[in-house]
C-alpha positions as CSV (number, residue, x, y, z in Angstrom):
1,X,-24.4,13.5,-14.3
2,X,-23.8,11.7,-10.6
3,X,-22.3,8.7,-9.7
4,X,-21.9,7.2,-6.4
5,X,-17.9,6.6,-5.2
6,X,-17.3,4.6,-2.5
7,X,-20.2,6.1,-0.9
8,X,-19.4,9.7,-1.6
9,X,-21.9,11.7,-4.5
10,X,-19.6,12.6,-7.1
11,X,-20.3,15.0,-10.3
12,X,-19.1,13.4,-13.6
13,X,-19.1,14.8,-17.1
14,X,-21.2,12.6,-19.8
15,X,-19.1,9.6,-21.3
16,X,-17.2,9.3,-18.2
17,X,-15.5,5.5,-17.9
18,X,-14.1,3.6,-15.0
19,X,-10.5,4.3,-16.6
20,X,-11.0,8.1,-16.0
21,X,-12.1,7.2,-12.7
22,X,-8.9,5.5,-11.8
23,X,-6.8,8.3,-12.9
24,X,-9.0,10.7,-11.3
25,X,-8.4,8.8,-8.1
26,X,-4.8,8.3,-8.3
27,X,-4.6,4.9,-8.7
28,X,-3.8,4.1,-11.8
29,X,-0.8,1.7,-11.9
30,X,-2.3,0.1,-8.5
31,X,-3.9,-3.1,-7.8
32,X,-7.3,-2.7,-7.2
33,X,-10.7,-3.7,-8.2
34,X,-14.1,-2.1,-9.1
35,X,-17.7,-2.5,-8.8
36,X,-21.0,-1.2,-10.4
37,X,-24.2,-2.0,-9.2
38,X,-22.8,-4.8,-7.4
39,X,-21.2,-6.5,-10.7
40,X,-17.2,-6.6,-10.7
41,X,-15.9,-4.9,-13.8
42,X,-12.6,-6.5,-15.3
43,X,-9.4,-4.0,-15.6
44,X,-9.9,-5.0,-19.4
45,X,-13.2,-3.2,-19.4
46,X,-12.3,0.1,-18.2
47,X,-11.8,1.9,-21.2
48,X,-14.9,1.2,-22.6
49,X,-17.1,1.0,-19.2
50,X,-19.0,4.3,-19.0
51,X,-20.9,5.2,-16.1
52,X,-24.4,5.9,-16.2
53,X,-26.6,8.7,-13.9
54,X,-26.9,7.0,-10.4
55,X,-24.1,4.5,-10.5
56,X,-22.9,3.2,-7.5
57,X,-19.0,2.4,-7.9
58,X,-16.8,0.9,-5.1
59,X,-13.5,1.0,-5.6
60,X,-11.2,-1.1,-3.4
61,X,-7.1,-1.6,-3.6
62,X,-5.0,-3.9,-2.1
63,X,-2.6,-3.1,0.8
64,X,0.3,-5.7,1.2
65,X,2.0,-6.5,4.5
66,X,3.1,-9.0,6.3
């Protein structure tokens, strides 16, 4: 199965959820947000959000400064 990462194609296994996704990433722990199809996804949802073929995901964190 494919998703769509931030622009980049990106081979995924069936069942695959946005919380996999964040770990896969390395940015678990960080603040960030996500979308799918252009609909925000809450951090509450990850574990149960699983991608479908042809999803287009942007993930985004925040950078603080100053």
């Amino acid at each position: 199965m494919e998703i769509i990462v931030n622009g980049s194609q990106r081979e995924v296994p069936p069942g695959y959820t946005a919380q996999q996704l964040v770990e896969d990433l390395g940015l678990a722990g960080r603040r960030i947000a996500m979308e799918v199809n252009r609909e925000i996804v809450p951090r509450s949802d990850y574990p149960a959000r699983v991608f479908n073929d042809g999803d287009r995901v942007e993930v985004v964190h925040a950078i603080g400064g100053g």
